[in-house]
N, C-alpha and C positions, 0 to 999 in steps of 0.2 A: 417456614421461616428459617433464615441459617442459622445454623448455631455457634459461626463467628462474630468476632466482634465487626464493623463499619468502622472506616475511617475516610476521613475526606483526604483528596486525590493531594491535597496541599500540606498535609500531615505527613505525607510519604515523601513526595516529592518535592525539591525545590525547581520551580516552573517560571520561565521566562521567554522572550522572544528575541528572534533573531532580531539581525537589523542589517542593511544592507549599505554600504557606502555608493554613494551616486558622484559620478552617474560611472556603474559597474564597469564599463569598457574600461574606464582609466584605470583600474585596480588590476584587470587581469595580466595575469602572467605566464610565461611558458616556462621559468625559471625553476628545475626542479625544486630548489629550495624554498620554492613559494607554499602557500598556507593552501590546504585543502580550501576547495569553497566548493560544498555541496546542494546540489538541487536536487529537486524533486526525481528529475529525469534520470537521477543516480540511483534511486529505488528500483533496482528492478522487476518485472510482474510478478508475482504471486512471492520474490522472498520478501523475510520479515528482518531481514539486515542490508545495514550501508555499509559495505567493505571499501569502496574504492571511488574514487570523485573525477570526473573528464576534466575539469577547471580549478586552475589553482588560484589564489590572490596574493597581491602583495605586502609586505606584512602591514605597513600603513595603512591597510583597508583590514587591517583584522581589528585595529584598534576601533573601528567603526561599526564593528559587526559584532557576534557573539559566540566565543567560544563554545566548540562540545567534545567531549574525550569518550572513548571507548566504554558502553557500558548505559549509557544515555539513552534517553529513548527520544524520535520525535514524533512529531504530531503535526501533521499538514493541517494548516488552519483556514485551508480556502479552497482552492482544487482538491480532490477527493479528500472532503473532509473528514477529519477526523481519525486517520487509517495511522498507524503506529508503525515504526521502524526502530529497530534497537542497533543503536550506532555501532561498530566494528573497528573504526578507525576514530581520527582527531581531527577536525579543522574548525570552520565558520559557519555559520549559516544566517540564511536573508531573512524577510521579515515573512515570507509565507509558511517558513516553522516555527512551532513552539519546542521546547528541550524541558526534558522533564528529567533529573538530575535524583538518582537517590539519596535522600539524606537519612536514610535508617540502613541496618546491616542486613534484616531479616525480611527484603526483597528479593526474590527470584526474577532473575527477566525474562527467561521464557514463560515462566506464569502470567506476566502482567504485558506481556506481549499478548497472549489470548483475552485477557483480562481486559485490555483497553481496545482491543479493536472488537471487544462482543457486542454484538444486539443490545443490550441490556447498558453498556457503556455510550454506545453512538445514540440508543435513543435517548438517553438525559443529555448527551448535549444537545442532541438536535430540540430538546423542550427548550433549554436555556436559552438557546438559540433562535426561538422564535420571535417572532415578530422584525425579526432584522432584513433589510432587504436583500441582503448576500448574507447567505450561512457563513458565520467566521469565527472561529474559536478566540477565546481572549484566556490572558491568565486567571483572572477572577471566576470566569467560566468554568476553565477545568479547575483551578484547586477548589472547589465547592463542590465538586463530584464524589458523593459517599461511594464505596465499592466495601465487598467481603475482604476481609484479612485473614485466611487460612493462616494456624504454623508454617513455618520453612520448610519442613519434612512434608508437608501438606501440595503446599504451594508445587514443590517439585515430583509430587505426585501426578498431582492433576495434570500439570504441564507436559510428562510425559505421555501420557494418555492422549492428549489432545494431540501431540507432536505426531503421534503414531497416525492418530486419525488422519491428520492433514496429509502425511506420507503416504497413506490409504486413497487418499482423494487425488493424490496427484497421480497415483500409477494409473487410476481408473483413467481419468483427463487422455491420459500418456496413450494407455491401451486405446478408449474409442476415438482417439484422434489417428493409430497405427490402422484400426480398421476401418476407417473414412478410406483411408490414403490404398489400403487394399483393396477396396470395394470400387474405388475409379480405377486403378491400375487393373483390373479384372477385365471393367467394362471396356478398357483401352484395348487391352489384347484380345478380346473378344470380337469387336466390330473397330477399333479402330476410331481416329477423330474425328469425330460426327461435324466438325469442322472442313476437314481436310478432305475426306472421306475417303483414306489410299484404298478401300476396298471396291471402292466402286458402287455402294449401292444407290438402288432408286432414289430417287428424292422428290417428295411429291409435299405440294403446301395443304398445312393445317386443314384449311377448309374442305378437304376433298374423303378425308379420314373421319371428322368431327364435324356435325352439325353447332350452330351458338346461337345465343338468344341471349338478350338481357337481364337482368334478374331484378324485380320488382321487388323495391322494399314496402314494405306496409306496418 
């Protein structure tokens, strides 16, 4: 058992939902002075920050929609549910985020960046969650999520740890993706494009190399 205290997700944070002015095309703007309007597509794979938005809105569509400022965390409530991002920048967002908004001081958000996208967090919502015919996060939903409350000193312990491991996992990614790309470039200069075949060699069909039979399931 931890030997922290539990608090529910609605204790820490204040949680709310985007909202989107319709129909979107009328809002958008290429005006730099226009208001961030971020989407999903802004997340990019594997970081756990929104730095920067492709779509701005105008400001009459922000009054329609929901503020979020640097520091924020959100929370996809429909496409890849439940996956966190700790906002970077300021704008809007539509109604497929939720924003979960610190309202204590002794939040870390690299802790609760690992903290809300763990196993252990997506499995209770995906319980809450059930019975629905689309998995969809709601406010009620997550603020009724108990989680541990390490100290601050605590919290940015762990999160470094974790931080390293991730850092760990991506050079590995890095490396056996550099030795794929070796491993064909080898085969290329070796024989060449087994397409193209600039070498010249035989080329003879399957059947004449391999015998084939069917394979019976029982």
């Amino acid at each position: 058992m931890s030997r922290w205290p539990t608090v529910a997700l609605g204790d820490v944070f204040e949680i709310a939902r985007g909202g989107s002015p319709r129909p979107i095309d009328n809002f958008i703007t290429d005006d730099p002075a226009g208001i961030n309007w971020i989407m999903i597509s802004d997340a990019s794979a594997g970081s756990k920050y929104i730095t920067s938005t492709k779509k701005r809105i105008r400001p009459e569509g922000a009054k329609r929609s929901r503020e979020v400022k640097p520091g924020d965390f959100l929370l996809t409530n429909s496409m890849s549910f439940g996956r966190p991002y700790i906002v970077h920048t300021s704008g809007c967002i539509h109604d497929g985020w939720l924003v979960l908004s610190p309202r204590r001081s002794d939040v870390d958000a690299d802790f609760f960046y690992h903290l809300l996208g763990s196993k252990h967090v997506y499995a209770e919502f995906e319980r809450r969650a059930a019975g629905a015919t689309v998995k969809n996060l709601n406010i009620d939903l997550v603020r009724g999520v108990r989680v541990p409350l390490p100290p601050l000193p605590e919290q940015r312990r762990i999160a470094e740890i974790l931080d390293r491991a991730d850092a760990l996992r991506a050079k590995r990614r890095a490396a056996l993706a550099r030795l794929d790309t070796l491993a064909q470039s080898i085969f290329l200069e070796m024989f060449g494009d087994p397409i193209t075949n600039p070498q010249g060699w035989p080329q003879l069909d399957l059947k004449s190399l391999f015998s084939f039979r069917t394979a019976v399931l029982r």
